[in-house]
N, C-alpha and C positions, 0 to 999 in steps of 0.2 A: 320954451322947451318942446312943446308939441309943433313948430313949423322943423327945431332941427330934427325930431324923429321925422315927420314926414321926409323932409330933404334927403336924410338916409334912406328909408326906404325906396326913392323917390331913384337913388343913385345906384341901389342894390340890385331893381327890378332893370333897371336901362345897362348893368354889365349883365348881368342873367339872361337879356332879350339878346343882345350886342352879341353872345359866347355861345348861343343857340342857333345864332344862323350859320347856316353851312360854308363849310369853305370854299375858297374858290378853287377850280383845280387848275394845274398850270401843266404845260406840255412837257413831258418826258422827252432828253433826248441825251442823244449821246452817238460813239460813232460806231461803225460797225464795222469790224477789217474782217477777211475772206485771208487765212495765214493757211490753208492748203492746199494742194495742189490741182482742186478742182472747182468745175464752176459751180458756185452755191447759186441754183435756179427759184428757191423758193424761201422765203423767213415768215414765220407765222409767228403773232404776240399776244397770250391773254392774258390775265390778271390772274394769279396762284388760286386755284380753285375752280376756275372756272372750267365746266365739261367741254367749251367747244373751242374750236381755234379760233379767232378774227380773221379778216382777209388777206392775204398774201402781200406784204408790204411793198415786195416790190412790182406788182402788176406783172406788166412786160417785161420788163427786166431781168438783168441777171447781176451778180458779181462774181467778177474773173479774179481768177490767184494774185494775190498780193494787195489788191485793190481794195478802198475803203469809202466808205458811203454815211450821210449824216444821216440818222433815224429820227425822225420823230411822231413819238405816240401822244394825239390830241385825241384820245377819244372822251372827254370832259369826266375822270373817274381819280379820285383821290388818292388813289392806291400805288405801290412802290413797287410791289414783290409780283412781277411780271413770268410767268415760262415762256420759252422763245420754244420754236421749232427748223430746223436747219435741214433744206431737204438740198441733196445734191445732182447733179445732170445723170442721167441715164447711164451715160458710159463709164462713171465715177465707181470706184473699187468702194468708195465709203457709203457707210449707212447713214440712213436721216438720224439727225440727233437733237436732243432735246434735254436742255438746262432750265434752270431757274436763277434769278437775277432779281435782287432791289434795284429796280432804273433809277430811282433817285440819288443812288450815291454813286453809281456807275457815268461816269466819263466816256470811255469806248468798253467795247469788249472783240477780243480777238476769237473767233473759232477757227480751233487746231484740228489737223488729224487726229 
């Protein structure tokens, strides 16, 4: 009787250890299409909450109208509910814009005028 308590316990303490360790986090991605008529020069992504931007996704880069680009956010964080920031070229009639998004059920996402 006392080996099958211990064995229980035994098996209660190794899921308990097992459901404490952290998950692993896996890359965010999805695509990203440019559906107006201007070139989006800058995409900024952080995690809902967070006060600052991360860096500019695409560096050098730009995305031209119609055109569509594969994202992906590895910055090792478990988290879904990402805000994006959408800034566009200088000459562009449009304002920077800025949405929120779960990356993990999103596929692509289009920004519209």
């Amino acid at each position: 009787m006392k080996s099958k308590l211990l064995g229980s316990i035994a098996l209660a303490a190794a899921i308990v250890s097992a459901s404490a360790m952290p998950s692993r986090a896996e890359d965010l991605k999805f695509q990203l299409t440019n559906g107006t008529k201007s070139v989006l020069t800058r995409f900024y992504s952080s995690p809902a909450g967070v006060d600052s931007w991360e860096e500019d996704v695409f560096g050098e880069d730009v995305l031209n109208p119609g055109e569509s680009v594969n994202i992906t956010i590895a910055d090792g964080r478990t988290v879904c509910k990402y805000d994006m920031r959408f800034e566009f070229d200088e000459n562009s009639n449009l304002d920077t814009t800025e949405d929120t998004q779960d990356l993990c059920a999103l596929g692509s996402y289009t920004i519209h005028e």
